[in-house]
gemmi code that builds the backbone of each chain (N, CA, C; Angstrom):
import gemmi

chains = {
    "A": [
        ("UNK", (-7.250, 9.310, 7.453), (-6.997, 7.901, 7.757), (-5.786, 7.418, 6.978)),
        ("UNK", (-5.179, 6.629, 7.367), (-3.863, 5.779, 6.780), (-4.329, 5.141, 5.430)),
        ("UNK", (-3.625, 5.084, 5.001), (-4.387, 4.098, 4.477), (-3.419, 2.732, 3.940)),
        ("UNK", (-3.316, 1.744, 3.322), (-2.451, 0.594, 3.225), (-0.973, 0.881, 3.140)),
        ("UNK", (-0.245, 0.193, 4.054), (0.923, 1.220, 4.416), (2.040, -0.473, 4.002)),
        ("UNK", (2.801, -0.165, 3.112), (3.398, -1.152, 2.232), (5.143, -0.570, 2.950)),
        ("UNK", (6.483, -1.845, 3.520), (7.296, -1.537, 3.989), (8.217, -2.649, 3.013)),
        ("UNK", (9.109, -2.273, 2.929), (10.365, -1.273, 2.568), (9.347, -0.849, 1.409)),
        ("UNK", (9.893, 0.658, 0.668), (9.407, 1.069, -0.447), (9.887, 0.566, -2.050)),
        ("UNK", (11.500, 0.339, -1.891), (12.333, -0.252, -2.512), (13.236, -1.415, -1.825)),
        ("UNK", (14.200, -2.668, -2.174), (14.404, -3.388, -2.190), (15.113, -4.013, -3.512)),
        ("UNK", (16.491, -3.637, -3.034), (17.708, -4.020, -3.792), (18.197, -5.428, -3.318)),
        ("UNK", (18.412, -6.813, -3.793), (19.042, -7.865, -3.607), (19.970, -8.854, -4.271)),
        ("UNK", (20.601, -9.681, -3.692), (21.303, -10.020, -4.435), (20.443, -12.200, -4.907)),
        ("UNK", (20.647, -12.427, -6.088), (19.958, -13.640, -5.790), (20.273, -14.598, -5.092)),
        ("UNK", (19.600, -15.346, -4.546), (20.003, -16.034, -3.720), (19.251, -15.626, -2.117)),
        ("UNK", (19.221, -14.738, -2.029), (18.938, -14.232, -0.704), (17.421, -14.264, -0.610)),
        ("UNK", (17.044, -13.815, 0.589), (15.656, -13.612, 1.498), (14.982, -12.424, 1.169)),
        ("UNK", (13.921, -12.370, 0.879), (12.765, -11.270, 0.683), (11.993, -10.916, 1.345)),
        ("UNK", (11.425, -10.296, 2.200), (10.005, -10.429, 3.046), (9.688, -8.709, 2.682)),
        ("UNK", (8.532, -8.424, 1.986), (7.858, -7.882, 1.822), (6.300, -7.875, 2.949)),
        ("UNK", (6.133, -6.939, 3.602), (5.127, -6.180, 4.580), (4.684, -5.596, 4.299)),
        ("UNK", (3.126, -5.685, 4.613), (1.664, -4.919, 4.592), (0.793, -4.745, 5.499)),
        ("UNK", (0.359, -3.930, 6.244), (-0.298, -3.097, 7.021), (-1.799, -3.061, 6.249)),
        ("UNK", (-2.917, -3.576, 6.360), (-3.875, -3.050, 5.397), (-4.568, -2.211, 5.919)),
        ("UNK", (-5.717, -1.458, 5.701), (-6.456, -0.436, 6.524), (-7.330, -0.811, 7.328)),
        ("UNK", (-7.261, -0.597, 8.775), (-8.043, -1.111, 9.742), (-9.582, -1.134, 9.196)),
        ("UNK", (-9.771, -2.337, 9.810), (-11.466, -2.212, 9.479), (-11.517, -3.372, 8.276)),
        ("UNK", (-10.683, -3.490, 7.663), (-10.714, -4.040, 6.014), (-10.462, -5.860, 6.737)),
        ("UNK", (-11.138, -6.541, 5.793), (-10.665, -7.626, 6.388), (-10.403, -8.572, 5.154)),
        ("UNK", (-10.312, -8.299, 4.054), (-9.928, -8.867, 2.775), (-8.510, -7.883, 2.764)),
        ("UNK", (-7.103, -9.526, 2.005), (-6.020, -8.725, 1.511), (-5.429, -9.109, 0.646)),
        ("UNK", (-5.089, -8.702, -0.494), (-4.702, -9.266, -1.618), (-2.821, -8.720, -1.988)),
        ("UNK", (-2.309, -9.964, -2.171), (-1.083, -8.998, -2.549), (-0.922, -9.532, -4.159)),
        ("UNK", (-0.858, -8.161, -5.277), (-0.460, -8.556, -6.033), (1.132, -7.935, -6.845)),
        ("UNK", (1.191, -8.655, -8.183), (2.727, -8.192, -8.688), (2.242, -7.868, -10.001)),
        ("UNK", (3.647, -6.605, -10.132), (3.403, -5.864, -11.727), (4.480, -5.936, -12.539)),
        ("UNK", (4.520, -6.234, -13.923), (5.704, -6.046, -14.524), (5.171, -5.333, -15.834)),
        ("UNK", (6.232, -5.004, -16.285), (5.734, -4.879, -17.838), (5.164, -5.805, -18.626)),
        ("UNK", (6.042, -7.605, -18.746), (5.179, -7.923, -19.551), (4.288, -8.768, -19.198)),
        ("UNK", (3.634, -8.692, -17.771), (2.657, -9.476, -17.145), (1.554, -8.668, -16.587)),
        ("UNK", (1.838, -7.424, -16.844), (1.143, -6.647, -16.014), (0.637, -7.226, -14.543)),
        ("UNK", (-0.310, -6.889, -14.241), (-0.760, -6.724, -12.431), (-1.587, -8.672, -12.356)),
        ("UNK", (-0.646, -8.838, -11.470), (-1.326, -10.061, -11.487), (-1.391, -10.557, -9.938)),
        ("UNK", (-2.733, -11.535, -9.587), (-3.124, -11.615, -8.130), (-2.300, -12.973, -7.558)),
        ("UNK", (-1.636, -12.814, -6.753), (-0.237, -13.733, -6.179), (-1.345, -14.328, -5.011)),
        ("UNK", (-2.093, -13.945, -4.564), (-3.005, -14.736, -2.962), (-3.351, -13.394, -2.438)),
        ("UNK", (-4.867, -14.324, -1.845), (-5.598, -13.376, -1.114), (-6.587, -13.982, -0.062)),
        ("UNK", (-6.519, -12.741, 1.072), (-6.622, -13.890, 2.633), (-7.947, -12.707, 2.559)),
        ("UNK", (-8.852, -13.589, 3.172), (-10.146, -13.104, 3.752), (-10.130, -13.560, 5.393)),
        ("UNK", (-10.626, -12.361, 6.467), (-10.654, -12.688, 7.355), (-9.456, -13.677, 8.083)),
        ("UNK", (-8.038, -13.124, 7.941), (-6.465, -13.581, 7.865), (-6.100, -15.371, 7.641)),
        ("UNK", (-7.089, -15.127, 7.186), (-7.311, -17.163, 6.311), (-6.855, -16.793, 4.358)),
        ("UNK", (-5.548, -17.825, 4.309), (-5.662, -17.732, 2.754), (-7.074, -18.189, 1.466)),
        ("UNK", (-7.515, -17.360, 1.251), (-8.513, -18.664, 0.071), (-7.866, -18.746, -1.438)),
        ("UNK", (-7.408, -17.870, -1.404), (-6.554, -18.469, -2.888), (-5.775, -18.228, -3.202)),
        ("UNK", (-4.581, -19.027, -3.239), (-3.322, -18.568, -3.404), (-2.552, -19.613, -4.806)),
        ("UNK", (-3.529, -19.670, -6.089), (-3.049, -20.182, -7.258), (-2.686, -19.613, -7.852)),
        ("UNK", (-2.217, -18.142, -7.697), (-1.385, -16.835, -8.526), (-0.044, -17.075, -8.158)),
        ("UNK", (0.530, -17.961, -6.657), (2.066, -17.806, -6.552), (2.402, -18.813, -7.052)),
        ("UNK", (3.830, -18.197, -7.887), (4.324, -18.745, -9.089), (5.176, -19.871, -8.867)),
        ("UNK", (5.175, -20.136, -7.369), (6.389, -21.209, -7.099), (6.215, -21.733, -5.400)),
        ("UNK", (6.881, -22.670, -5.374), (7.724, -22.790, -3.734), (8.200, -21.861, -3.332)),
        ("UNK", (8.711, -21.400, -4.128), (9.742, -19.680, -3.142), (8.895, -19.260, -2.827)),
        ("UNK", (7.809, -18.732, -3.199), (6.965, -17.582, -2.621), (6.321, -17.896, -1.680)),
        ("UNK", (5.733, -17.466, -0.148), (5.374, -17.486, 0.711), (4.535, -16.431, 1.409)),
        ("UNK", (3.504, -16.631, 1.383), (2.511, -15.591, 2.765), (1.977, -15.832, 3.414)),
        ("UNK", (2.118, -14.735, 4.840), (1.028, -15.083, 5.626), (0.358, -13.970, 6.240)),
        ("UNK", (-0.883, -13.922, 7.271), (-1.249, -12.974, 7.611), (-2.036, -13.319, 9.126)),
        ("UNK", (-0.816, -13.336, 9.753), (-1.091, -13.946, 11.693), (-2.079, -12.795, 12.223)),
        ("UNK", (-2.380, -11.538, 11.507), (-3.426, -11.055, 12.038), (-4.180, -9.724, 11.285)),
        ("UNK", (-5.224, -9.339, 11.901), (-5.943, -8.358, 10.867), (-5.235, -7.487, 10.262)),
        ("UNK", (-3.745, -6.962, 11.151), (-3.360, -5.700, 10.634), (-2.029, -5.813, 10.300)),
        ("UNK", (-1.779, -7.101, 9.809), (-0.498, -7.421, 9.069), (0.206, -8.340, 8.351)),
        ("UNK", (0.474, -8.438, 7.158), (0.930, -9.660, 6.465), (2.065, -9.250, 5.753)),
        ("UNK", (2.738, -10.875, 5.597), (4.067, -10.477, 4.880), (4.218, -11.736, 3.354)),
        ("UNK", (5.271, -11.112, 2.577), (5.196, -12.208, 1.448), (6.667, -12.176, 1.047)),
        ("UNK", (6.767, -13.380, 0.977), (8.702, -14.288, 1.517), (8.819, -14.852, -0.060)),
        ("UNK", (10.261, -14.312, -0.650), (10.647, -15.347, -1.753), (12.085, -15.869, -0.969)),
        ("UNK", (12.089, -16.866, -1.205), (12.949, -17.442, -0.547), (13.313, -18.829, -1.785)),
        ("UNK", (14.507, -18.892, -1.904), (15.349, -17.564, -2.529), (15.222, -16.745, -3.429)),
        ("UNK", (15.292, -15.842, -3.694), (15.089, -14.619, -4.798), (15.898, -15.421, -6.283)),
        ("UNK", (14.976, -14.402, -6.742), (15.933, -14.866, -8.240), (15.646, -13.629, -9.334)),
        ("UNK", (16.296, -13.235, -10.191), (16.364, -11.836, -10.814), (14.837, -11.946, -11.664)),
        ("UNK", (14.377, -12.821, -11.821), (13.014, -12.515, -12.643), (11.781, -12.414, -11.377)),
        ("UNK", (12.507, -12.064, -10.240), (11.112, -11.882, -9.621), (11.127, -10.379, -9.755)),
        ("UNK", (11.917, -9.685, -10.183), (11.881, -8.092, -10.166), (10.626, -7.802, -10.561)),
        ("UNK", (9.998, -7.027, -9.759), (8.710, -6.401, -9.903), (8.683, -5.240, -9.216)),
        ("UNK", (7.131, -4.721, -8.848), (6.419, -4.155, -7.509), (5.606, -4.740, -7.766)),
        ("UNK", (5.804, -5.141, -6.512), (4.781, -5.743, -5.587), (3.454, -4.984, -4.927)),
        ("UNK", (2.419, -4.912, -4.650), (1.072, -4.471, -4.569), (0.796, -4.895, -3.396)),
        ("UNK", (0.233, -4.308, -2.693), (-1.120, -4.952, -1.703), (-1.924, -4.263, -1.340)),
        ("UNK", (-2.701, -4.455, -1.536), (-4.513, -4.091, -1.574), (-5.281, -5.366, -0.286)),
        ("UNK", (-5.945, -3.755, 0.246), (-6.929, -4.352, 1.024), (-8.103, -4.139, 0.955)),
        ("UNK", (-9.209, -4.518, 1.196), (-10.784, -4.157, 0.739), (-11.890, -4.549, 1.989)),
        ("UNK", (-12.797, -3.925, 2.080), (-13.677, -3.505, 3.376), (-14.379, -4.798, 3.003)),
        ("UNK", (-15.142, -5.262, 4.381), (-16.148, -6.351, 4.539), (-17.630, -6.158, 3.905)),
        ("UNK", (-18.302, -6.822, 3.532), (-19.405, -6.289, 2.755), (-19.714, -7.118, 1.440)),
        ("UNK", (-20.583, -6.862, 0.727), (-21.155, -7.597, -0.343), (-19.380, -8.036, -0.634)),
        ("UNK", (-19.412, -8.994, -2.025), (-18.001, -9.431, -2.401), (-17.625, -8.272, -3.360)),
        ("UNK", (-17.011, -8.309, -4.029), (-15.774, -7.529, -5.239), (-16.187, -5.757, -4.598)),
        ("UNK", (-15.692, -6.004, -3.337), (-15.707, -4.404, -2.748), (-14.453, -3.870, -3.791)),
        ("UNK", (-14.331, -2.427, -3.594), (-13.320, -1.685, -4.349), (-11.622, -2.041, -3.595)),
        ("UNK", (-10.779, -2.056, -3.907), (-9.393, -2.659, -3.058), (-8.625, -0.998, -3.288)),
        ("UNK", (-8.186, -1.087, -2.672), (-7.170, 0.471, -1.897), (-6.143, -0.271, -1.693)),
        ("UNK", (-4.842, 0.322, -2.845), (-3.383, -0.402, -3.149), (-2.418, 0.409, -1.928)),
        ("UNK", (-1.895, -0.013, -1.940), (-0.607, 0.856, -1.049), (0.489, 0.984, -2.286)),
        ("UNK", (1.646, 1.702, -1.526), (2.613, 2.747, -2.675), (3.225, 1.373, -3.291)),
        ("UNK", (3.310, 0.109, -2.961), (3.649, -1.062, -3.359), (5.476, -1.060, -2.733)),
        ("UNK", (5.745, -1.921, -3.274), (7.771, -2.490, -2.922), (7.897, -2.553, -4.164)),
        ("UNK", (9.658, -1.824, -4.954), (10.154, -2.297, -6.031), (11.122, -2.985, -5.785)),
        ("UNK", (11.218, -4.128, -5.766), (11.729, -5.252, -5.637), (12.857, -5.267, -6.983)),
        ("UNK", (14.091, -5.393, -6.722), (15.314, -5.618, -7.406), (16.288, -7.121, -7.662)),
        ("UNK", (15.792, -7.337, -7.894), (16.923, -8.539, -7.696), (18.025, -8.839, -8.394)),
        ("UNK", (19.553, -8.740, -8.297), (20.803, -9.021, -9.007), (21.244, -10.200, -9.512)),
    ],
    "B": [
        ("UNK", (-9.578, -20.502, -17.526), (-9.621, -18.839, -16.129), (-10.563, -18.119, -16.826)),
        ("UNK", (-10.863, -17.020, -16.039), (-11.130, -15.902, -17.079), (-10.071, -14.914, -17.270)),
        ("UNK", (-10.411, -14.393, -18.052), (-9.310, -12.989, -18.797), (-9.927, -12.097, -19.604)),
        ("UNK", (-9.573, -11.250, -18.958), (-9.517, -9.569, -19.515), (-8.964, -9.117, -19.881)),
        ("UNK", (-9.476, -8.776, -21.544), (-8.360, -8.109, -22.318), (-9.207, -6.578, -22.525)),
        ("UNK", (-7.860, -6.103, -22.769), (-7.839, -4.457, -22.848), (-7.010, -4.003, -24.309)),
        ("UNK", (-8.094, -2.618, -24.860), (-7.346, -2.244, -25.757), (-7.678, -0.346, -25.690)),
        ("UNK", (-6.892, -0.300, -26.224), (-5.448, -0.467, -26.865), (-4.436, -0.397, -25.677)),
        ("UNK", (-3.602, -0.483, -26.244), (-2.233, -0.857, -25.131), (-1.531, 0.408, -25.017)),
        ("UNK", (-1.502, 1.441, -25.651), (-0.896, 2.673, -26.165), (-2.063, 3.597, -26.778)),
        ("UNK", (-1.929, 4.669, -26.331), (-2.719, 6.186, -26.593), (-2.354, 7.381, -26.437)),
        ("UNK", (-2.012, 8.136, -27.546), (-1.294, 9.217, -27.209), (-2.367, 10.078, -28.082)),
        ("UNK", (-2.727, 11.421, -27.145), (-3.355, 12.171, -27.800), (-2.956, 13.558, -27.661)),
        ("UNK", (-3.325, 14.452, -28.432), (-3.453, 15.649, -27.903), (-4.091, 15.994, -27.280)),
        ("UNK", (-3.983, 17.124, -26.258), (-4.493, 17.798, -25.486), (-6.085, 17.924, -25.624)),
        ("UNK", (-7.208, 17.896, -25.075), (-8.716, 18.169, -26.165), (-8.820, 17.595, -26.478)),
        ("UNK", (-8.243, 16.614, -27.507), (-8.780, 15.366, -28.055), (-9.413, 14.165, -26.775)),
        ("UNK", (-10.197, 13.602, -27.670), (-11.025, 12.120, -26.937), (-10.271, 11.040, -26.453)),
        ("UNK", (-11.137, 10.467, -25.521), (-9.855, 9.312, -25.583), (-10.581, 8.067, -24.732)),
        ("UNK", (-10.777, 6.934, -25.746), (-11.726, 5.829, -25.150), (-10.979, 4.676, -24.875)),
        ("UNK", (-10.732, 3.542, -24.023), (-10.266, 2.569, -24.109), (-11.768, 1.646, -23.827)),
        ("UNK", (-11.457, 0.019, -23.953), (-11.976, -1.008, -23.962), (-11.845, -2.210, -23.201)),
        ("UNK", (-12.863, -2.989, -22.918), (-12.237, -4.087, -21.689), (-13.394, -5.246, -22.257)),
        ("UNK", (-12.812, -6.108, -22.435), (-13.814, -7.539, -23.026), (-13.295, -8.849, -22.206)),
        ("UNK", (-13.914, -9.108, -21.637), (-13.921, -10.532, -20.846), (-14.388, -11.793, -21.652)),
        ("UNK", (-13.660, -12.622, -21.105), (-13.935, -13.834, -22.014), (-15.314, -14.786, -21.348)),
        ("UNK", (-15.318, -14.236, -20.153), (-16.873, -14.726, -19.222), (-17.853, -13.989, -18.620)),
        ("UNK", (-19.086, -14.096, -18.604), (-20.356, -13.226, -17.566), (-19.449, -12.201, -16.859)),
        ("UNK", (-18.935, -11.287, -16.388), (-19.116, -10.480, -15.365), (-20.199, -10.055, -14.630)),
        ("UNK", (-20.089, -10.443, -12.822), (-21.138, -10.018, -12.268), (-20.731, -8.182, -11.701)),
        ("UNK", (-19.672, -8.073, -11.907), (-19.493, -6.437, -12.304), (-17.740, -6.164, -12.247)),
        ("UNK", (-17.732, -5.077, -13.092), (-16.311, -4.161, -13.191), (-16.091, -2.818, -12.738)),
        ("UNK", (-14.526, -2.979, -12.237), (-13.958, -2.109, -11.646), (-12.677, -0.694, -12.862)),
        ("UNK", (-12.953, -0.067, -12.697), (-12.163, 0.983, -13.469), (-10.986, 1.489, -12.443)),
        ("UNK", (-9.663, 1.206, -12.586), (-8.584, 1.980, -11.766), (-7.943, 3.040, -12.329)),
        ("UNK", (-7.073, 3.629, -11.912), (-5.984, 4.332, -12.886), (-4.471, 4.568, -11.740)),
        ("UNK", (-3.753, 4.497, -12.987), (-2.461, 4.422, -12.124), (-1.484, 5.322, -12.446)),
        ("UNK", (-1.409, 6.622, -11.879), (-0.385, 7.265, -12.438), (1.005, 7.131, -12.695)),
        ("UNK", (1.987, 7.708, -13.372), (3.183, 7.367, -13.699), (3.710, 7.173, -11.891)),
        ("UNK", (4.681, 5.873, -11.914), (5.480, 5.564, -10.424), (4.573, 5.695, -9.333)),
        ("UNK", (2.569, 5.377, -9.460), (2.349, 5.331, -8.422), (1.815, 4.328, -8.250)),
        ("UNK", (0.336, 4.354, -7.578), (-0.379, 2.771, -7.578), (-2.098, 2.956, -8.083)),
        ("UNK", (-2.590, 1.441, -8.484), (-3.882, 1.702, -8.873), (-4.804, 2.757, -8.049)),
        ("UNK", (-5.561, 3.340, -8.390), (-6.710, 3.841, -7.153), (-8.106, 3.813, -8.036)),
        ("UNK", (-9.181, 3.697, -7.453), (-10.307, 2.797, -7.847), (-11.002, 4.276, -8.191)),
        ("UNK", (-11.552, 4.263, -9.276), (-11.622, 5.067, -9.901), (-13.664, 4.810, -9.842)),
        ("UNK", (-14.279, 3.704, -10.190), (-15.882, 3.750, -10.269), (-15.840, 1.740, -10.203)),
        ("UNK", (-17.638, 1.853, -9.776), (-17.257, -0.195, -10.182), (-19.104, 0.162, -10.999)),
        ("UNK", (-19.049, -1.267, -11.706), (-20.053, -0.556, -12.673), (-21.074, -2.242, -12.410)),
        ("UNK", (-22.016, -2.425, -11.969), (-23.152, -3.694, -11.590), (-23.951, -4.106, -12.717)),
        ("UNK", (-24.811, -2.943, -13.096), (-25.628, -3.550, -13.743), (-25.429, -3.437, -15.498)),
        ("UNK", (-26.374, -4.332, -15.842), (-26.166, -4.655, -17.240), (-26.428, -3.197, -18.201)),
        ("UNK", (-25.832, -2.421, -18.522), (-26.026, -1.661, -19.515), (-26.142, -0.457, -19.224)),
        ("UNK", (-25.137, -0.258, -17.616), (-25.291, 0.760, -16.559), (-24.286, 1.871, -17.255)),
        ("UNK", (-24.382, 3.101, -17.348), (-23.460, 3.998, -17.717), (-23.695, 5.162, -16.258)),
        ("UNK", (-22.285, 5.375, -16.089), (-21.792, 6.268, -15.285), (-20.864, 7.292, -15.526)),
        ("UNK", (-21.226, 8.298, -15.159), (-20.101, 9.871, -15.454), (-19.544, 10.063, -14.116)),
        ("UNK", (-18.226, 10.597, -14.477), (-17.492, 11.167, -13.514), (-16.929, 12.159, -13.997)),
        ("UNK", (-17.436, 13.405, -14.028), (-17.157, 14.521, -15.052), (-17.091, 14.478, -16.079)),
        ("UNK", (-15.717, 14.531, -17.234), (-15.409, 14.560, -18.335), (-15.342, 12.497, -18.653)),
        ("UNK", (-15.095, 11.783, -17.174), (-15.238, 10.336, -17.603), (-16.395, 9.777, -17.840)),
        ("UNK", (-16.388, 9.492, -19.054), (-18.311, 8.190, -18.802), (-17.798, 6.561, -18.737)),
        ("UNK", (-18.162, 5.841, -18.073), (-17.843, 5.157, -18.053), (-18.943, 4.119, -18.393)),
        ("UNK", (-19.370, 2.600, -19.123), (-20.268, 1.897, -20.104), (-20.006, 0.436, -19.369)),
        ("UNK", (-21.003, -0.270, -18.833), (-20.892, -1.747, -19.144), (-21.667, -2.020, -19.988)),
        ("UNK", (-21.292, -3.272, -20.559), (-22.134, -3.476, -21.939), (-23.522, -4.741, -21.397)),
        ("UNK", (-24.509, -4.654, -22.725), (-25.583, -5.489, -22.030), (-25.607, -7.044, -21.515)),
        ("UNK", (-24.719, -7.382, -22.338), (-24.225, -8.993, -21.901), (-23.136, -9.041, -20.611)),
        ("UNK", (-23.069, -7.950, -20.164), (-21.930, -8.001, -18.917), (-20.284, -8.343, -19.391)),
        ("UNK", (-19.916, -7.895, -20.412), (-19.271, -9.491, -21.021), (-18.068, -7.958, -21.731)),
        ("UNK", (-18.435, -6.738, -21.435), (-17.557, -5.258, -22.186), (-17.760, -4.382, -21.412)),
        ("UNK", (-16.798, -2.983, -21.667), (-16.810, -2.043, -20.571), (-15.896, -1.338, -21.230)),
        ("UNK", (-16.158, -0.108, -21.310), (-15.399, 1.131, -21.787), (-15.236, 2.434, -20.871)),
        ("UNK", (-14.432, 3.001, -21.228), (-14.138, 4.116, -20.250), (-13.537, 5.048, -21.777)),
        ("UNK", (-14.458, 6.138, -21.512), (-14.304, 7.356, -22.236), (-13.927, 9.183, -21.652)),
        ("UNK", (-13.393, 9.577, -21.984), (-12.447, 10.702, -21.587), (-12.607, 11.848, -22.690)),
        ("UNK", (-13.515, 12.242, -22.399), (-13.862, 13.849, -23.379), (-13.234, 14.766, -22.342)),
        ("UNK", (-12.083, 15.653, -24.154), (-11.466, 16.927, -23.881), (-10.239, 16.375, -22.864)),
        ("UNK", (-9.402, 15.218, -23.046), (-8.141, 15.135, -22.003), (-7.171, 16.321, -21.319)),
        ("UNK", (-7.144, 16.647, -20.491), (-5.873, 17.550, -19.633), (-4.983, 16.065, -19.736)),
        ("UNK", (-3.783, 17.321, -19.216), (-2.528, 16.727, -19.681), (-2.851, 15.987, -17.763)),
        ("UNK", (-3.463, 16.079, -17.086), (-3.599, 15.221, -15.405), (-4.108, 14.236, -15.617)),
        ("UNK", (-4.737, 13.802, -17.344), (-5.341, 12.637, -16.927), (-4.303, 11.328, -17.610)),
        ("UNK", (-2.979, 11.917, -17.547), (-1.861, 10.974, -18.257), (-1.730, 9.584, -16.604)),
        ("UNK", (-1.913, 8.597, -17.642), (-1.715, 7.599, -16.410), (-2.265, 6.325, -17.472)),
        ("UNK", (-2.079, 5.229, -16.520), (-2.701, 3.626, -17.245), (-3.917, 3.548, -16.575)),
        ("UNK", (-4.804, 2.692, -17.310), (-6.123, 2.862, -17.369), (-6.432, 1.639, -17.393)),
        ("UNK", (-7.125, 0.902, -16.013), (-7.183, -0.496, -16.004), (-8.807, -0.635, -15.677)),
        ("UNK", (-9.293, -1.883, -16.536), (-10.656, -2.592, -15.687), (-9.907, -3.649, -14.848)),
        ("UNK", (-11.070, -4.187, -13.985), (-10.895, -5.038, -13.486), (-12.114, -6.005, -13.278)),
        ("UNK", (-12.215, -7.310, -13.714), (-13.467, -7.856, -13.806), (-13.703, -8.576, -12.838)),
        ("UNK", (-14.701, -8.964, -12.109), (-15.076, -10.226, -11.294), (-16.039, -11.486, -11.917)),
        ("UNK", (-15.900, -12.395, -11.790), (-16.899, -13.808, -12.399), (-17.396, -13.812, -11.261)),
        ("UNK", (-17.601, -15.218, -10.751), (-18.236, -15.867, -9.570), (-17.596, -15.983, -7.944)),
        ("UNK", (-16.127, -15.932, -8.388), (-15.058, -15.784, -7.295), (-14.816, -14.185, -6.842)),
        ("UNK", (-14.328, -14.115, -5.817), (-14.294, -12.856, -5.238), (-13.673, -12.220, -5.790)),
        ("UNK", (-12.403, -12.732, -6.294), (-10.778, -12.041, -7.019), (-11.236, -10.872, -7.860)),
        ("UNK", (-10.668, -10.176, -8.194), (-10.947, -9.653, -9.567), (-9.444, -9.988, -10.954)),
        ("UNK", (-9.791, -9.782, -11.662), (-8.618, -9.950, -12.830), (-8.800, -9.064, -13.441)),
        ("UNK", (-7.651, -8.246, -13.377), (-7.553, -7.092, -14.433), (-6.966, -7.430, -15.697)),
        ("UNK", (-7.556, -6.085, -16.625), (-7.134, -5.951, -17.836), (-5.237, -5.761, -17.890)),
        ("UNK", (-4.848, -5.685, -18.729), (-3.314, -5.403, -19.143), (-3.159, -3.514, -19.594)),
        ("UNK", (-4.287, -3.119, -19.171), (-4.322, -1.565, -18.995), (-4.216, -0.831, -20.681)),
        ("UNK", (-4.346, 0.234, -20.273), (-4.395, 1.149, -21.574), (-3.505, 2.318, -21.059)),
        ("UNK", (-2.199, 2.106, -21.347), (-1.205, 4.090, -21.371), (-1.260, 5.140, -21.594)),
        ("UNK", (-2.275, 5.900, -21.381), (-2.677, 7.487, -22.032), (-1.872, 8.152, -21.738)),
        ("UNK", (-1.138, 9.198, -22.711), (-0.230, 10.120, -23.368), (-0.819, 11.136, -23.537)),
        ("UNK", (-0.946, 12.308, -23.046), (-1.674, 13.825, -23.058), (-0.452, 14.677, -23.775)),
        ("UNK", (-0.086, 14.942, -25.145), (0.477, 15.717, -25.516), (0.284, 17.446, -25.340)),
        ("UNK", (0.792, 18.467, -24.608), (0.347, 19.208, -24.385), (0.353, 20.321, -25.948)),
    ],
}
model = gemmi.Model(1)
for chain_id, residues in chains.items():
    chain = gemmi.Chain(chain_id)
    for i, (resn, *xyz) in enumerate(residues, 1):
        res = gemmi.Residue()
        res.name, res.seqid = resn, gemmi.SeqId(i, " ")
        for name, pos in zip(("N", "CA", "C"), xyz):
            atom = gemmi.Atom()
            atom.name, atom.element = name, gemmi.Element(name[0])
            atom.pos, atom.b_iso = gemmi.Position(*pos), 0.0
            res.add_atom(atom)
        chain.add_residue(res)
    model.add_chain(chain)
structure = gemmi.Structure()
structure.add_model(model)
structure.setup_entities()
């Protein structure tokens, strides 16, 4: 099986510009979480859509940041405009229907660059 | 909020040697998640641990929640140099989310 299939892998930009980061989660899964990693923040949860409805999205750090998820088997997350401290990877994890705090299955994530 | 802290932040051992990290929440956990993330890859869910004072093995891993729900350790007898990677809990409260720890770096000196 596939499993969470995360597009572009890398992502070089300049600031100022447009971001859209894409996620594919694993069919069947209907929880999706995208989160971000740095060194000195480590892994932290940016929003997460149950059943392609946001329920919490008090992890994104700003107006720039943006997600959505128009359907089971795809969501995207927009900084608009970039700025060099968003450099991260980016995460997204999806997790199967069922009791709550199921296990989440990350994809290879986006390293996000920004100049 | 809640928050999960993790220690130590750094672990370098030799080869054979032990190797335990720690995870303490500042609220109830109704249960924790153990990941690991190898060098340049991504978390993968390693065990999730429910009940109060539940211990689980995964070979050479045992893994501990503590009786107040509230700690959680992950222990590593006899390390190979495969088990080099970061070593994260991840806790849940009452909300679905989970919040992870700030991980633990294990170093397998061969």
């Amino acid at each position: 099986d596939a499993g969470v299939i995360q597009s572009p892998r890398h992502e070089v930009t300049e600031m100022g510009q447009e971001v859209t980061l894409r996620c594919k989660p694993i069919s069947g899964h209907n929880s999706l979480f995208w989160y971000r990693q740095t060194m000195m923040r480590g892994l932290e949860l940016l929003i997460y859509f149950n059943n392609n409805v946001p329920i919490d999205d008090s992890g994104m750090p700003e107006d720039r940041f943006s997600a959505k998820m128009p359907n089971a088997s795809f969501s995207t997350l927009k900084i608009q405009p970039s700025e060099p401290r968003d450099s991260a990877v980016y995460f997204c994890a999806s997790s199967p229907p069922g009791a709550f705090n199921q296990k989440l299955f990350f994809g290879s994530g986006t390293q996000l660059s920004v100049l | 909020g809640q928050q999960v802290m993790q220690i130590p932040q750094y672990q370098h051992v030799q080869e054979g040697e032990d190797f335990t990290t720690y995870c303490n929440s500042s609220t109830t956990l109704s249960n924790i998640q153990w990941y690991k993330q190898r060098p340049g890859g991504h978390p993968v869910f390693l065990i999730q641990l429910v009940k109060s004072g539940e211990v689980k093995k995964q070979k050479r891993l045992t893994f501990q929640f503590g009786e107040a729900k509230k700690n959680s350790s992950l222990h590593i007898t006899a390390t190979q140099t495969t088990d080099v990677g970061t070593y994260f809990c991840a806790g849940s409260g009452s909300a679905r989310q989970l919040t992870f720890g700030s991980g633990t770096q294990l170093t397998v000196l061969p």
